[in-house]
C-alpha positions as CSV (number, residue, x, y, z in Angstrom):
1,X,-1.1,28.8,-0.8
2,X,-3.0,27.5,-3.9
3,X,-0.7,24.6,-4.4
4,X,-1.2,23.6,-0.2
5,X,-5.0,24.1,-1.6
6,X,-4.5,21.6,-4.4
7,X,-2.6,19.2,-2.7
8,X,-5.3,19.2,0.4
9,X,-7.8,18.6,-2.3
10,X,-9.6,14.8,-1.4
11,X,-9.5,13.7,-5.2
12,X,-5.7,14.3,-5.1
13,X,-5.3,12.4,-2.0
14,X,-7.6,9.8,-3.0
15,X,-5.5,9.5,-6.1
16,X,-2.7,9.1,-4.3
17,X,-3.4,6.5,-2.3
18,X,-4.6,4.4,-5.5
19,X,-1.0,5.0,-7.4
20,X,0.5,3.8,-4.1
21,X,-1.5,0.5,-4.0
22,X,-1.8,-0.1,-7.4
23,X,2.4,0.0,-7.6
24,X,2.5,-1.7,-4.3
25,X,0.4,-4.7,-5.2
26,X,1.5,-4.8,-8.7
27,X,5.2,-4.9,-7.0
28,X,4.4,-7.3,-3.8
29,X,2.4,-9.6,-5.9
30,X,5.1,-11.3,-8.3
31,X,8.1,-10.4,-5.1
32,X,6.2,-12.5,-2.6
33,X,4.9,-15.4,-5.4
34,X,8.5,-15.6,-6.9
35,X,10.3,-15.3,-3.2
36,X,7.4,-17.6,-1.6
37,X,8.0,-20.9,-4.7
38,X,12.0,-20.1,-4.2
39,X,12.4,-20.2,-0.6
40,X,9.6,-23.4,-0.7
41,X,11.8,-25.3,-2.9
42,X,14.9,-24.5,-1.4
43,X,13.2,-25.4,2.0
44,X,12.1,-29.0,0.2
45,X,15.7,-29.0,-1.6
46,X,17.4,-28.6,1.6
47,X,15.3,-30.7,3.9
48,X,16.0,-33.9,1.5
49,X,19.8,-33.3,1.2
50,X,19.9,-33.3,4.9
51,X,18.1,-36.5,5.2
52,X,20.1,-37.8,2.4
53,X,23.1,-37.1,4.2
54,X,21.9,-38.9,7.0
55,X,20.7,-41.5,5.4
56,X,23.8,-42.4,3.8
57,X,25.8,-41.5,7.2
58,X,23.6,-43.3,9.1
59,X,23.8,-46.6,7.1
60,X,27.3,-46.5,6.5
61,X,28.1,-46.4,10.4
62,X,25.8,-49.5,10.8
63,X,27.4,-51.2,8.3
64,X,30.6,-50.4,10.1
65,X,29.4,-51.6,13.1
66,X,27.7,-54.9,12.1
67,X,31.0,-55.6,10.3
68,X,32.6,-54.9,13.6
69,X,30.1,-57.3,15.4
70,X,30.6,-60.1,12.2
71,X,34.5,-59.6,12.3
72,X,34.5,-60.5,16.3
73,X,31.9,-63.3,15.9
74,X,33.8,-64.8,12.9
75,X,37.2,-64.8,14.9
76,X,35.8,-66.6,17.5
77,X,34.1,-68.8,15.3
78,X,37.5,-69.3,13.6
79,X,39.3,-70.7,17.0
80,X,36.3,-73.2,17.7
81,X,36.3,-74.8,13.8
82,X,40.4,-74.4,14.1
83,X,41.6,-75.9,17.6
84,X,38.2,-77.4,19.0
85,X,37.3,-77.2,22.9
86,X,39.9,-79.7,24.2
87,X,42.8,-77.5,22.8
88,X,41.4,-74.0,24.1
89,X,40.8,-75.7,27.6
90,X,44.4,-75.5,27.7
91,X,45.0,-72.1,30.0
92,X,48.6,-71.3,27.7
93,X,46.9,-72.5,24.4
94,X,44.3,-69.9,25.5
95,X,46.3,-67.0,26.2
96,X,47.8,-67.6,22.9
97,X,45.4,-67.1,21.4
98,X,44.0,-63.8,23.0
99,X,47.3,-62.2,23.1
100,X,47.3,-63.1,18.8
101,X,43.6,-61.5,18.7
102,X,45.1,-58.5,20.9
103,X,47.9,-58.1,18.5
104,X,45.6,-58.0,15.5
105,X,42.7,-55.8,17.2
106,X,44.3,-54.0,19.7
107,X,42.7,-54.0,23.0
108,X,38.9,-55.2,21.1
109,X,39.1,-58.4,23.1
110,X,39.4,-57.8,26.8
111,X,39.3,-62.0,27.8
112,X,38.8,-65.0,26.9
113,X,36.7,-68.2,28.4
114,X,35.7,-72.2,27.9
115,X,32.5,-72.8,29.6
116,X,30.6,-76.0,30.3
117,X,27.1,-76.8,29.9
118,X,26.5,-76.5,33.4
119,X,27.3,-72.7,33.1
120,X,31.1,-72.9,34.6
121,X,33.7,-71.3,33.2
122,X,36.3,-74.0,33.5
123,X,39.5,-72.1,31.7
124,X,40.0,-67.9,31.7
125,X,42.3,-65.7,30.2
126,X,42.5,-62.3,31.0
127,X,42.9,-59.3,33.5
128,X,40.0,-60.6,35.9
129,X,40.0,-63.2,38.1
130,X,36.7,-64.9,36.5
131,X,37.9,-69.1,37.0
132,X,35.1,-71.1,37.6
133,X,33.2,-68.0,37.9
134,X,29.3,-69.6,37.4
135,X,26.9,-68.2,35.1
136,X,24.2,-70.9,35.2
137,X,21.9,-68.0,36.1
138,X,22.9,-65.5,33.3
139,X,20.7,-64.6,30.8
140,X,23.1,-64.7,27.9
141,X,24.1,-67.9,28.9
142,X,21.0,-69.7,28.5
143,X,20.3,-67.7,25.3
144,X,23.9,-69.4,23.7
145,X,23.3,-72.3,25.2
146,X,20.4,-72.6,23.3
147,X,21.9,-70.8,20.0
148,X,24.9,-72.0,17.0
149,X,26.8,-68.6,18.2
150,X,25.1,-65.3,20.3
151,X,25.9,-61.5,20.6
152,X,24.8,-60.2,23.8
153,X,23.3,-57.0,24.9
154,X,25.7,-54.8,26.8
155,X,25.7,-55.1,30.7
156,X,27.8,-54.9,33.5
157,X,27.8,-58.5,34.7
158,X,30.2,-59.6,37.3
159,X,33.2,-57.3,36.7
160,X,30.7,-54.5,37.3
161,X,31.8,-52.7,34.0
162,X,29.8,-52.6,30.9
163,X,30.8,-54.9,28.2
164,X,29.0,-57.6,26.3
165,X,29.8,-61.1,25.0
166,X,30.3,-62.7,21.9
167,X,30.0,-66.9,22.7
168,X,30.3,-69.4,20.1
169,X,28.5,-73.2,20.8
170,X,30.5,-76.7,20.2
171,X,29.6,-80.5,21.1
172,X,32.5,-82.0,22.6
173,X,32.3,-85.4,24.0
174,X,28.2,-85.2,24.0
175,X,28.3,-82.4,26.1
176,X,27.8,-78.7,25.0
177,X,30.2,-76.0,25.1
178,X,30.6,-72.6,24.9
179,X,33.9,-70.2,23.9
180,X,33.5,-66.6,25.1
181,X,34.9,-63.2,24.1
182,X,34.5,-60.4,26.2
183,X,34.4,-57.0,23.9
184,X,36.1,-53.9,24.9
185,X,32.9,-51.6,25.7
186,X,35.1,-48.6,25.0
187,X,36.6,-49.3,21.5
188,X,32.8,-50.5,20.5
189,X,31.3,-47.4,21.7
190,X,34.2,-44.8,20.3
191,X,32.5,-46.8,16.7
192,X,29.3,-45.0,17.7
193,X,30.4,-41.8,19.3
194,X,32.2,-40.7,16.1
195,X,29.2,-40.3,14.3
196,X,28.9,-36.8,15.2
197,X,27.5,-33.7,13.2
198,X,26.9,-30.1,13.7
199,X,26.9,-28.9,17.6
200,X,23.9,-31.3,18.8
201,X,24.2,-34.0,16.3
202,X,25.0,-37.4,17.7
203,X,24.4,-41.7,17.8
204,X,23.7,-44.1,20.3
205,X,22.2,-48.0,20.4
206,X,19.4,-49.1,22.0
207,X,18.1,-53.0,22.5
208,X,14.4,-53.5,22.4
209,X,14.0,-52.7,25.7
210,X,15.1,-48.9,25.2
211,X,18.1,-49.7,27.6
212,X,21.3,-47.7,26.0
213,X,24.3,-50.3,24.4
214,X,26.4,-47.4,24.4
215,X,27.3,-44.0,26.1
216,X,25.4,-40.7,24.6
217,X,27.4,-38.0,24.2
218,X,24.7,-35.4,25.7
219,X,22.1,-35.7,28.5
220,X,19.5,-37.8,27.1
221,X,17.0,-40.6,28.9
222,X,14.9,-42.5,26.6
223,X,11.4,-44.3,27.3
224,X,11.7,-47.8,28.0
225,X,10.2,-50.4,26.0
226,X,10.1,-50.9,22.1
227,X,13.4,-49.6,21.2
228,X,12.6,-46.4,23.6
229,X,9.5,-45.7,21.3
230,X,11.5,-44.0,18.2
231,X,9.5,-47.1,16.3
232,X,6.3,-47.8,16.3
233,X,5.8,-51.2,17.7
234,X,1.8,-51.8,17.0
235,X,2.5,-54.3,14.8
236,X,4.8,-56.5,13.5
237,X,8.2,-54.7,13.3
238,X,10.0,-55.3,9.9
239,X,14.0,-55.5,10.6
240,X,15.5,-53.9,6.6
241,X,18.7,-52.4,6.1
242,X,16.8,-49.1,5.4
243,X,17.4,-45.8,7.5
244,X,14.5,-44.1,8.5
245,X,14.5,-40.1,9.1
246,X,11.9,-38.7,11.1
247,X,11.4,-35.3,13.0
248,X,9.6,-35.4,16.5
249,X,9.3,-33.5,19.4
250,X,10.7,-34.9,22.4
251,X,12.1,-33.6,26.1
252,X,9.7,-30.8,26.8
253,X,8.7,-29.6,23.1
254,X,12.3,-29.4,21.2
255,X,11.8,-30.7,18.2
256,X,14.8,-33.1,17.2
257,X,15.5,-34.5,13.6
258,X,15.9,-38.8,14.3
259,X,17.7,-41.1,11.6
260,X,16.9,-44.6,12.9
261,X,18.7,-47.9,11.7
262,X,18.6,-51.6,12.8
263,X,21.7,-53.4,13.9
264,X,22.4,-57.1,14.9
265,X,19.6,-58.3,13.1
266,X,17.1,-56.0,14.7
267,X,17.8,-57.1,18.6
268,X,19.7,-53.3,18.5
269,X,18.6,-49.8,17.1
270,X,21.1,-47.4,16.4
271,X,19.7,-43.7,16.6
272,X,21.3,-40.3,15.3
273,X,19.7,-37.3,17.0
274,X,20.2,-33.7,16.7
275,X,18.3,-30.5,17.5
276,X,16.3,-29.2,13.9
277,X,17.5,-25.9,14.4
278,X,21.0,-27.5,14.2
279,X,20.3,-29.4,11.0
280,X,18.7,-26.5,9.3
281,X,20.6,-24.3,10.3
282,X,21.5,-23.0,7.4
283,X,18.6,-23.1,6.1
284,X,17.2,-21.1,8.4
285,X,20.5,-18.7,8.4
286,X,19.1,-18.3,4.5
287,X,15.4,-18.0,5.2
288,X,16.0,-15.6,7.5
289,X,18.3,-13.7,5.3
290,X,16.0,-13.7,2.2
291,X,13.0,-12.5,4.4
292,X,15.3,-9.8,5.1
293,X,15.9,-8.9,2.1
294,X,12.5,-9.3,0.8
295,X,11.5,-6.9,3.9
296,X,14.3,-4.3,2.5
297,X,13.2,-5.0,-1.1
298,X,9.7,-4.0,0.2
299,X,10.4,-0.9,2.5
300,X,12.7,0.3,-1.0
301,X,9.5,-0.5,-2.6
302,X,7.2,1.8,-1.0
303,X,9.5,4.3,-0.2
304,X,10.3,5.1,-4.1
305,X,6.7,4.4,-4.6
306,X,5.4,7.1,-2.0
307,X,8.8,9.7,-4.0
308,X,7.2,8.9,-7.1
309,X,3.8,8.9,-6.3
310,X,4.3,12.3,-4.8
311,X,6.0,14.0,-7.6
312,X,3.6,12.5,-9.9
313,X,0.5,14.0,-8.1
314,X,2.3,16.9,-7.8
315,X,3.4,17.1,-11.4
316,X,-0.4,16.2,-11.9
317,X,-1.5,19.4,-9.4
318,X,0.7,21.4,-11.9
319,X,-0.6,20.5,-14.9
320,X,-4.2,21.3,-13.8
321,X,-2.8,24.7,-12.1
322,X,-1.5,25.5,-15.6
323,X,-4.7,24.2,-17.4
324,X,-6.9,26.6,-15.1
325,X,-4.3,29.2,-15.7
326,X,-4.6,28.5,-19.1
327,X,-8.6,28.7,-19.8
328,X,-8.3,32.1,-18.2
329,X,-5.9,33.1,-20.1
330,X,-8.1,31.8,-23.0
331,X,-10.7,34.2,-21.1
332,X,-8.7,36.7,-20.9
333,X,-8.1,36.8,-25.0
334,X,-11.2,36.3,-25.6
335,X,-12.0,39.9,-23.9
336,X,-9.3,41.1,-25.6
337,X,-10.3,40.6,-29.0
338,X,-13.6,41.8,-28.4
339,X,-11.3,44.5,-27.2
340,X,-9.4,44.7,-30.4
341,X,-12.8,44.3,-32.3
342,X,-14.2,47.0,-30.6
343,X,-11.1,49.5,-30.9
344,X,-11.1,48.6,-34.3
345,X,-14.8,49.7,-34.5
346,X,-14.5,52.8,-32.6
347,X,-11.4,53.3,-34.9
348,X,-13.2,53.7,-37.8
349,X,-16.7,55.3,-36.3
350,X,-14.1,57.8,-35.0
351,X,-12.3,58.7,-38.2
352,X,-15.3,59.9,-40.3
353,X,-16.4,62.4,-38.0
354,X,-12.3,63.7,-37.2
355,X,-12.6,63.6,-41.4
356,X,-15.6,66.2,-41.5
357,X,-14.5,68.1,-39.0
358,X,-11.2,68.7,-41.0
359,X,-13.6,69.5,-43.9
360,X,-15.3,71.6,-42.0
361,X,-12.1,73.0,-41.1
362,X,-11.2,73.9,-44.6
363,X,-14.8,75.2,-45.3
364,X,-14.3,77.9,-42.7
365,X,-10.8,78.9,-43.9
366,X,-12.5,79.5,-47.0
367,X,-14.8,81.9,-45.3
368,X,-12.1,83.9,-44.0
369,X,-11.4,84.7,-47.4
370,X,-14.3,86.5,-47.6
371,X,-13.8,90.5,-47.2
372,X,-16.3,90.7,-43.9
373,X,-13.6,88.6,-42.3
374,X,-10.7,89.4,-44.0
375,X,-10.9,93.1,-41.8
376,X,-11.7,91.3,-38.7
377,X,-8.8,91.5,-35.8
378,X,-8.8,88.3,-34.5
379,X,-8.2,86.7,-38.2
380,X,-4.9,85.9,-37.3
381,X,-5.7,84.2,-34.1
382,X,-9.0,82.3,-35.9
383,X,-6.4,81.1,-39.0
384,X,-3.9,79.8,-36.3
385,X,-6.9,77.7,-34.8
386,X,-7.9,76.5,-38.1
387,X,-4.0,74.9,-38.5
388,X,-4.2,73.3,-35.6
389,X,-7.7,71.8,-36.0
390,X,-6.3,70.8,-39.0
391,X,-3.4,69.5,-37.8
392,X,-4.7,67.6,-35.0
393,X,-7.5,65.6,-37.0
394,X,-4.6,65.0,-39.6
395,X,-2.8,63.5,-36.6
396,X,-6.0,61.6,-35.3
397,X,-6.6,59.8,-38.9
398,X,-3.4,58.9,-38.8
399,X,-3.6,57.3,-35.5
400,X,-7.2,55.8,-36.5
401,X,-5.9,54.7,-39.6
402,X,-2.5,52.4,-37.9
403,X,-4.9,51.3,-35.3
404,X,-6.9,49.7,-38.3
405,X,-3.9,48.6,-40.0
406,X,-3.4,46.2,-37.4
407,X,-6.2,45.3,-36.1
408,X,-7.0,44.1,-39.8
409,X,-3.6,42.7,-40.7
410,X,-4.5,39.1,-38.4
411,X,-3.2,36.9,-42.4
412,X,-0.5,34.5,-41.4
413,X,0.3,33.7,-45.3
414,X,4.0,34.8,-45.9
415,X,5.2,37.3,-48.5
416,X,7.7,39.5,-49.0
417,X,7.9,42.0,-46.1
418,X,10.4,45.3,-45.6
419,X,10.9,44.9,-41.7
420,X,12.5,48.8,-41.5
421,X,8.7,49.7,-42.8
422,X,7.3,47.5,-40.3
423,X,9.6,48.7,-37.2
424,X,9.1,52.5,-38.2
425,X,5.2,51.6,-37.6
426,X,5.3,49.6,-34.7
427,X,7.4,52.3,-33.4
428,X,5.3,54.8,-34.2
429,X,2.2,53.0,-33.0
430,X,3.8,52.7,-29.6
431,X,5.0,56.1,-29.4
432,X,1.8,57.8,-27.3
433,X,2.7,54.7,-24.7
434,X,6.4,55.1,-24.3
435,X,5.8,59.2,-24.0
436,X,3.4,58.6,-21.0
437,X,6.2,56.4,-19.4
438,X,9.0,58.9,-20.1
439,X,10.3,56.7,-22.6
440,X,12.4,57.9,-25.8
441,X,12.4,55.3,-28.7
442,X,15.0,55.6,-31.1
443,X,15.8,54.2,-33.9
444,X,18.8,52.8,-36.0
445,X,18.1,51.2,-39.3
446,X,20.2,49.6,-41.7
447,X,20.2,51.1,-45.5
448,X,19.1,48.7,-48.4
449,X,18.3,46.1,-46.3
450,X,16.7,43.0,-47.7
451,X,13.3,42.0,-47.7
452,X,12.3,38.6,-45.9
453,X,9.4,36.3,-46.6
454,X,7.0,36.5,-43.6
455,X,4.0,36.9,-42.2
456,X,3.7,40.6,-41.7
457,X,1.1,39.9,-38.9
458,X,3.2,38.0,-37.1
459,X,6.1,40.0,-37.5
460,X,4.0,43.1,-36.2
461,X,2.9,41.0,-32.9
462,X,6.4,40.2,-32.3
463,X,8.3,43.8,-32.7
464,X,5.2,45.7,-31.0
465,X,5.7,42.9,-28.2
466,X,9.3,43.5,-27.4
467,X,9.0,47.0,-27.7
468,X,5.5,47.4,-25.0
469,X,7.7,45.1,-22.8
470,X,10.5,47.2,-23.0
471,X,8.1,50.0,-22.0
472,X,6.5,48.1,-18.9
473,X,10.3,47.6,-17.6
474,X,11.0,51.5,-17.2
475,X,7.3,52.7,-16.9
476,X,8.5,54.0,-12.6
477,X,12.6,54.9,-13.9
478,X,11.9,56.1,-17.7
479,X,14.5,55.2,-20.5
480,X,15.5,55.0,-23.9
481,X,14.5,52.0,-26.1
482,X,16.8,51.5,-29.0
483,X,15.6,49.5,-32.1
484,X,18.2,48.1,-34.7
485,X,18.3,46.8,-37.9
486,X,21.4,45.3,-40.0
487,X,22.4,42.3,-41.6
488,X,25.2,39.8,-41.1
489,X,25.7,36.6,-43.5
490,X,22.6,35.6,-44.5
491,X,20.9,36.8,-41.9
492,X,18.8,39.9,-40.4
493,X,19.3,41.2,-36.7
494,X,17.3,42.8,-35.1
495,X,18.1,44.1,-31.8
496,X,15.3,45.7,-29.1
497,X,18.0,47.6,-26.3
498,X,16.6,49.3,-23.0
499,X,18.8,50.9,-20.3
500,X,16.2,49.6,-17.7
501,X,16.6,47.8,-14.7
502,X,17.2,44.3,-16.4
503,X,16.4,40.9,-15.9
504,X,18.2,38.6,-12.9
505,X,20.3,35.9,-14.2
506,X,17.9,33.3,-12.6
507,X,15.2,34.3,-14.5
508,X,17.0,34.2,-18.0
509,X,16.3,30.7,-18.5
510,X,12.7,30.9,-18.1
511,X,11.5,34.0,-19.7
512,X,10.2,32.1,-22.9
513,X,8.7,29.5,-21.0
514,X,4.5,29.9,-21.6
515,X,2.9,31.5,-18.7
516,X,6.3,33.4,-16.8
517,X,5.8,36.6,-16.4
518,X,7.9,39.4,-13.5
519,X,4.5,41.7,-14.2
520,X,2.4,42.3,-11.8
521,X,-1.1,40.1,-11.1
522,X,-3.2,41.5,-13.9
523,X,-1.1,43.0,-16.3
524,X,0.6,40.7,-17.4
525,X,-0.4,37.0,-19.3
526,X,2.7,35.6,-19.2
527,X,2.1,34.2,-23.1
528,X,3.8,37.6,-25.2
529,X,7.5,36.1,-25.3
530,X,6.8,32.6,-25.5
531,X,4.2,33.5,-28.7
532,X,7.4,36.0,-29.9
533,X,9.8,32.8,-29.6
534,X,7.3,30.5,-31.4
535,X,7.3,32.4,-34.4
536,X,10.9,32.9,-35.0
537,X,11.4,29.6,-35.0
538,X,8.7,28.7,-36.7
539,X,10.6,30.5,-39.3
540,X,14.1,29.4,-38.8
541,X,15.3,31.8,-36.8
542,X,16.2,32.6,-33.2
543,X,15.4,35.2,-30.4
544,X,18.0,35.7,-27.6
545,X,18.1,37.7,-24.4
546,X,21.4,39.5,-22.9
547,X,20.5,41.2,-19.6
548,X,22.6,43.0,-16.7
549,X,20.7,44.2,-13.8
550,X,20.9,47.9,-13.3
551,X,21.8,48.3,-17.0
552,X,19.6,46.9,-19.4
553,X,18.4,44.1,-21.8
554,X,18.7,43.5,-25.3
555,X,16.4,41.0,-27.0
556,X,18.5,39.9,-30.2
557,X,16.4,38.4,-33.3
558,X,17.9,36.5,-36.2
559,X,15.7,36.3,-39.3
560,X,17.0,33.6,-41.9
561,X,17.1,35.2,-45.2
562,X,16.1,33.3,-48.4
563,X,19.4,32.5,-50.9
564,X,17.6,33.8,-53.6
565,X,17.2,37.0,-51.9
566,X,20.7,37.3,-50.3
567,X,21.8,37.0,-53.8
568,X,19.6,39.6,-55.0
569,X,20.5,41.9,-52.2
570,X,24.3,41.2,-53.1
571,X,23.7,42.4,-56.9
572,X,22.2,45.1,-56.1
573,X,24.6,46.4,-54.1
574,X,27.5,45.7,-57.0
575,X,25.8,47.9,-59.2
C-alpha cells in the first residue's frame, strides 16, 4: 500500500516522465540526424547513378542509331559516286545492287528507285509496284531535290506502311537526279525498342512536330508541336550530343523520369521514359526499409526506456522508503539511548538505597543479638526475613551493578578480552528475560580457551543480540538456548543454538541485510543482525546461520585469533 502510495506520488511521476524524454530526445536526436544525412545522401547518390546510367544508355543508343542512319546514307552515297545515274537506270543493274545491299544488311533495304527532276520514278526495284509512280507533290521530294543527300521523317506514303527514305542528289546530263532507298521501318524501330529498362522503362523518336518515328512500346500520346514539348522551344534550340535527364509529371499526375537526346542532326528526338517509382525503385525499397527500421529502432527505444525508467523510479521509491525507514530508525535509537541513559541512571539511584537497606538489614540482625530479643518467639521467623532481605538486595546490586557494566562499557578500542567471562555475563544479564519466556539458557564453554583482541563493547552487543533474538523466536513455544565456546585452528567458535521454530529457507539469504526483520511492527528494528555481521567482519571473522523449520537455528561465529596468541595458547597447554 505504501509503495502504490509512493509511486502515485506527482514528483515521482513527474520524474518519470523527464527520464523518459530526456533518454528519448538524447536517443532520437543523433538516430534521426545520422539516419536523416544517410538516407539524404544515398537518395542524392542513387538519383545520380540512375541518371548516369541513363545518360550513358541513352547516348550510346543514339550513337547506334545515327551510325545506322550514316551507314544507309553512305551506302547509297557509295552507288551514286561508284556507277553514276545512267548505270543504276538499268532495272537488272539495279536489282543488283539491292539484292548485294540485302545480302549485307539483311532485309534494311526494302527497294530501290532512280527518280527524275520532274519527280518520276523512272526505274524501281523491289516488292511494290511503284514504276513511274510520281512524287512531284511529296514533301521529301522537294526537300532532296533541294539538298546534296536527305533522311526523311517516317510516313506511310504510297504503300500505306510506315517507312522513310534515304535519297541521294546527282547532275546527269544537266538535269538533277535522285537515287532512293526505302528503309525497313521494322529493323529501324527493333534499334529503338531494345532500349528497355525496369517494367515501364522504354524509347521512342519524335520529329519536331511531336509526330512518333517509331512504335512505343506502351500506351503513350504525346503533345504536338516542338518535339511533343519534352524541350523547351522559347528560344533558340541548341542541337549537342548531350543527354538531358529530367523528371516531369505527365498523363494525369504520374510523375515519369525523361532522358532526352537529339538524333539526325536535331530534325529527330529520341526520348527514354519510365515511371519514377520504377527507376527508384530500389531506392524506395531501401528508404522504406530503413524508415522501418528506424521506426523499430525507435519503439525498442522507448520501450527499454519506459523498463528502465520504471525500475529506476522504483529503485528511487526504495531508496527513499529505506531513507524514511531509516531516520526513524535513527528516532527510534535516539529514544533508546535516552532509554539506556536513563536505566543507567535509575541503575545507580537504585543501588544506594538497595545498599542501606542491606545495612540496615545487618544493623537489625545485630539487635537481635540483644537479650530482649534473643527470648522473643518469633526470632526465628524475624532472622529468616533478615536473610532474605539480605539476599534479595545482594541479588538487586548485582543486577544494578551489570546493568551499569554495560551501559558504561560503549569503548570500541580493542584489547585483550576472555569471551567465556563475557558470555557467562551476557547470559546472566539475559536470564530474568529468557525465564519470563520459559526459556532455559545453558551453557557449554571450552576450558583454557584463548583470549582475543576486541572490543569488549562490541562483543557484548553482538552475544546479548543473538541470544535476545533467540529469546523473541520461542517467547509463545518456550525453549532451550544453548551457548558454546571451543576453538578450532586458529580460530574461536562460538555457536548460539535454539530448538525454536526456525527460520524458512527463503529468508536465510536476507537475514543480515539492514532493516529485515520477521518481528512484529514495533518490536523489532530490523538493524540487530546486520550491526552483529558488521563487526565480525570488521574483525576478520564470520557469522553464519544454519536453520530447519520446526527444529531450530544455530548462529555460528568464527573469531580470528592473533598468531601470537595461538602460539601462546599452544605453550601453555604443553606445559
Amino acid at each position: 500500500m505504501n509503495e502504490k502510495k509512493h509511486r502515485d506520488d506527482p514528483f515521482y511521476k513527474h520524474l518519470a516522465r523527464r527520464i523518459i524524454f530526456g533518454i528519448i530526445f538524447v536517443s532520437f536526436t543523433p538516430l534521426l540526424l545520422v539516419s536523416g544525412m544517410i538516407l539524404w545522401s544515398f537518395h542524392h547518390a542513387y538519383h545520380e547513378k540512375v541518371n548516369a546510367h541513363l545518360e550513358e544508355l541513352v547516348g550510346r543508343h543514339t550513337q547506334n542509331i545515327d551510325s545506322f542512319l550514316d551507314e544507309k546514307l553512305s551506302d547509297i552515297q557509295l552507288l551514286v559516286r561508284s556507277y553514276g545515274i545512267d548505270r543504276l537506270q538499268d532495272p537488272v543493274f539495279l536489282s543488283d545492287r539491292l539484292e548485294a545491299l540485302r545480302a549485307t544488311y539483311d532485309d534494311v533495304f526494302t527497294d530501290l528507285g532512280v527518280i527524275n527532276e520532274d519527280g518520276i520514278q523512272v526505274t524501281y526495284v523491289g516488292p511494290f509496284k511503284l514504276e513511274n509512280a510520281n512524287y512531284h507533290k511529296a514533301e521529301w521530294f522537294n526537300k532532296a531535290l533541294n539538298n546534296p543527300y536527305y533522311i526523311s521523317d517516317v510516313f506511310l506514303g504510297l504503300r500505306g506502311h510506315p517507312h522513310f527514305i534515304v535519297a541521294v542528289k546527282q547532275k546527269f546530263q544537266n538535269k538533277d537526279w535522285l537515287l532512293k532507298a526505302t528503309i525497313n521501318f521494322q529493323a529501324f524501330n527493333s534499334l529503338v525498342e531494345n532500349l528497355r529498362i525496369g517494367q515501364t522503362g522504354f524509347a521512342f523518336i519524335l520529329n519536331k512536330e511531336g509526330e512518333f518515328q517509331t512504335t512505343p512500346s506502351f500506351e503513350f500520346t504525346p503533345q504536338k508541336g516542338c518535339y511533343g514539348f519534352f524541350l523547351d522551344c522559347g528560344g533558340e534550340t541548341i542541337v549537342d550530343d548531350k543527354v538531358q535527364v529530367v523528371e516531369k509529371t505527365f498523363e494525369g499526375g504520374a510523375k515519369n523520369l525523361y532522358a532526352t537526346a537529339f538524333l539526325k542532326g536535331g530534325d529527330w528526338l529520341m526520348i527514354f521514359r519510365q515511371e519514377s517509382r520504377d527507376a527508384f525503385g530500389e531506392l524506395n525499397r531501401t528508404q522504406n526499409m530503413a524508415l522501418l527500421m528506424i521506426i523499430m529502432g525507435g519503439l525498442v527505444i522507448v520501450t527499454l526506456t519506459s523498463i528502465l525508467t520504471k525500475r529506476t523510479v522504483n529503485r528511487i521509491i526504495a531508496a527513499d522508503r529505506e531513507k524514511e525507514t531509516l531516520n526513524q530508525q535513527m528516532i527510534e535509537t535516539g529514544k533508546l539511548a535516552t532509554v539506556g541513559e536513563l536505566a543507567a541512571g535509575i541503575a545507580h539511584e537504585i543501588n544506594n538505597p538497595v545498599a542501606i537497606m542491606v545495612e540496615e538489614a545487618g544493623w537489625i540482625e545485630d539487635l537481635l543479638e540483644e537479650e530482649d530479643f534473643k527470648e522473643g518467639e518469633n526470632l526465628a521467623e524475624f532472622e529468616r526475613a533478615l536473610i532474605q532481605i539480605r539476599t534479595q538486595g545482594q541479588r538487586c546490586k548485582e543486577i544494578t551493578h551489570k546493568l551499569l557494566s554495560f551501559a558504561r562499557k560503549t569503548d570500541p578500542r580493542v584489547h585483550e578480552v576472555q569471551l567465556n567471562a563475557l558470555v557467562e555475563e551476557m547470559v546472566s544479564l539475559s536470564a530474568q528475560k529468557a525465564k519470563y519466556a520459559n526459556v532455559v539458557l545453558e551453557t557449554q564453554l571450552a576450558e583454557n580457551l584463548p583470549t582475543v583482541n576486541v572490543s569488549e563493547s562490541e562483543m557484548q552487543q553482538v552475544f546479548l543480540n543473538l541470544i535476545n533474538n533467540a529469546t523473541d523466536a520461542m517467547e509463545k513455544t518456550g525453549g532451550t538456548i544453548r551457548v558454546t565456546t571451543g576453538s578450532k585452528d586458529d580460530d574461536i567458535i562460538i555457536r548460539v543454538s535454539d530448538n525454536g521454530p526456525g527460520i524458512p529457507k527463503a529468508n536465510l539469504d536476507r537475514i543480515f541485510n539492514p532493516f529485515y526483520t520477521t518481528k512484529a511492527v514495533g518490536k523489532g528494528t530490523g538493524l540487530g543482525l546486520s550491526i552483529c555481521h558488521g563487526i565480525i567482519k570488521k574483525i576478520g571473522g564470520e557469522i553464519k546461520v544454519e536453520s530447519n523449520v520446526d527444529v531450530g537455528t544455530t548462529f555460528i561465529v568464527r573469531i580470528p585469533l592473533d598468531k601470537k596468541d595461538t602460539d601462546d595458547s599452544r605453550d601453555g597447554n604443553d606445559k
